[in-house]
Each structure stands twice: as C-alpha cells, then as structure tokens.
C-alpha positions, 0 to 999 in steps of 0.5 A, spaced: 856 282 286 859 288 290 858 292 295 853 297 293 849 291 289 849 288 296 846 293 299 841 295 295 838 287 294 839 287 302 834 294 301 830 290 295 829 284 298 827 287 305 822 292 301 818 285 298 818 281 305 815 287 308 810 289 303 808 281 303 807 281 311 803 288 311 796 286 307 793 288 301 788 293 306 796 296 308 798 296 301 792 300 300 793 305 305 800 306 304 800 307 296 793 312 298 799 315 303 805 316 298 799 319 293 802 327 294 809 325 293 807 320 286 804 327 284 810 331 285 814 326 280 808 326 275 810 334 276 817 333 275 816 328 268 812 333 265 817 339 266 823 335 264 819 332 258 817 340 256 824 342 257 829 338 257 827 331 254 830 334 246 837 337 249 838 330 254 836 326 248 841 328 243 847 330 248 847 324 253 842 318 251 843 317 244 851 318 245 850 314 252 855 319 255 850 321 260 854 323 266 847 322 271 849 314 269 856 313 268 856 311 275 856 304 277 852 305 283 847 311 285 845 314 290 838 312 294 834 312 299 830 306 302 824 309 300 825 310 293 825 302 295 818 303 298 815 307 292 819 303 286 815 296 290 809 299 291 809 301 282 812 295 279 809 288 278 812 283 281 817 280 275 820 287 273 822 287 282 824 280 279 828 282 274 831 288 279 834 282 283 838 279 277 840 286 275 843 286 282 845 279 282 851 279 276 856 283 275 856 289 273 861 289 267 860 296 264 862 302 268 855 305 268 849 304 274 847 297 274 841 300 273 842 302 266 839 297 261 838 297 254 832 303 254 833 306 260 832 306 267 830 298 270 826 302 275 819 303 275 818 309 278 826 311 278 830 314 285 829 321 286 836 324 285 835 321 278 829 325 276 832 330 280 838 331 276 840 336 270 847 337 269 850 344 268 851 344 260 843 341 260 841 347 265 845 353 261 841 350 255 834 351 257 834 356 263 839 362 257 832 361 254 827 359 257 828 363 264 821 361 266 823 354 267 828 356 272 823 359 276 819 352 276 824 348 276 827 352 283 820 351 285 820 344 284 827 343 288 823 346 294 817 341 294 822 335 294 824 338 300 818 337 303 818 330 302 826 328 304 828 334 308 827 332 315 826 338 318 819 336 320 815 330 318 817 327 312 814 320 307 821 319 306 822 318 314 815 316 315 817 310 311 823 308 315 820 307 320 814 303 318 819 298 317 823 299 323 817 298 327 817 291 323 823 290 325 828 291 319 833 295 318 837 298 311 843 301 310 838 306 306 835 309 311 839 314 312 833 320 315 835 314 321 842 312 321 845 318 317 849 323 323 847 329 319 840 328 317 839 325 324 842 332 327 837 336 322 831 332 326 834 333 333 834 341 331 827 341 329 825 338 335 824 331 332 828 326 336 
C-alpha cells in the first residue's frame, strides 16, 4: 500500500465509523442534505451521456488510454468520501478497502477496475473532467453544449468553493466536531481554501 492508498482508506474507514456512530435518523438527514448536490451530478451524467459518452467510449474506454485514469492516485476531497458512503452499500465499501489494501501493479488509478469506476457515486474531479481533444470534438459541433457545460462548472462551485457556505466544507465539519480529522479535508486544512473562507469572511 502506498502513500496515497493509505490516506485514502484512513479517510474511508473514517467515513464508515462516523457514519455508524451518527444513527439512522442522521444518516437521513444528512442524505435529505446532500440532495442538491446528488441532483447537480444527475445533471452532470445526463450531459456527459448526451454528448460525450460515444466520443469518450471510443478514443479512451475501449482503447484503456483514458488519460483522466492513467493516474495511480486521483485527486478527492473528504466529502467525495461522505457522499460516495452515503450511496453504496456496505459490501461495495468492503470492496473499496480491498482495492486500497493491495498493491496497485498497474500505472492507472487504483479506482479503476475492469468495468470502470469502483465508486458508487465517483469523486467530483472525475465527473468533471474532459480532456481537451473530448471537448473540441463536441463543442466545434455542438456549441450549445459549451454553454451548459460552462454552466455546470459554475454550479460545481457552489458546492466546493468556499467563498460562502458550502456541503463540501459543511461536511468537514461534521466530522471534525466528531473528532476526526482527514488529510482530505482540504476546505479546513488547505492554506489556499483556508485564505479564500478568511476573505469572504468565514473564519
């Protein structure tokens, strides 16, 4: 196991025991909470479905030169963590840890299994990500879809860009106040992300 699989079962595994000490009645609330967010990503699968799931399919999946998997690690945030647990059942978050538990032999993300993403509900830079050759494809013909994928791009934002209240650092300090702490909490530990709450007045 390396580095970057050590933090992310340290995050996984602090998700889980969280998750179990809040209760069914919180868990509730906190899936009722995320529902905004769940909704944007409906959005973003249903545009990347419209437009770039032939163009995608063809020039990385089926050649498995995907350059958005050819990482062995990806970057996440904690919440991805939270949301991902919050949608899978428990033996598909089993099988997360053994993913992070072995050696990754390959030079792709340690996500990557033999149809696709090992996630449930996948980290966000993942379902955010088009390579530029993807994006002249279809943008050269299809300009409207610029425009909604631009859109998109401003409603992740709100979600993750903590220039005001956002889920993603709401549900870093959920855990913090239960005493944990990740690595992937970076809307609380990043220098950077920590200077854009200070200057909207935050902290």
């Amino acid at each position: 196991m390396n580095e970057y699989q050590q933090e992310q079962l340290e995050a996984l595994k602090i998700v889980r025991l969280g998750l179990s000490r809040i209760g069914g009645m919180k868990r509730m609330e906190l899936i009722k909470t995320i529902r905004d967010y769940m909704q944007f990503r409906q959005s973003v699968d249903r545009f990347l479905d419209r437009y770039f799931s032939d163009v995608c399919n063809r020039t990385c999946y089926l050649s498995r030169t995907s350059a958005c998997c050819s990482k062995d690690g990806i970057i996440t945030f904690f919440a991805d963590t939270v949301v991902n647990a919050l949608h899978a059942p428990p033996a598909q978050l089993d099988r997360l840890e053994a993913v992070l538990n072995r050696v990754n032999e390959g030079h792709r993300c340690v996500y990557l299994g033999s149809h696709g993403c090992t996630w449930t509900v996948r980290p966000v830079v993942c379902a955010m990500f088009l390579c530029d050759r993807a994006m002249a494809a279809v943008f050269g013909v299809a300009p409207e879809a610029k425009k909604e994928w631009e859109s998109l791009r401003r409603q992740e934002k709100l979600f993750k860009w903590p220039d005001r209240p956002v889920l993603f650092d709401l549900l870093e300090k959920m855990f913090l106040d239960l005493g944990y702490r990740s690595t992937l909490m970076h809307l609380n530990l990043s220098p950077g992300l920590l200077r854009v709450k200070k200057e909207a007045g935050l902290i």
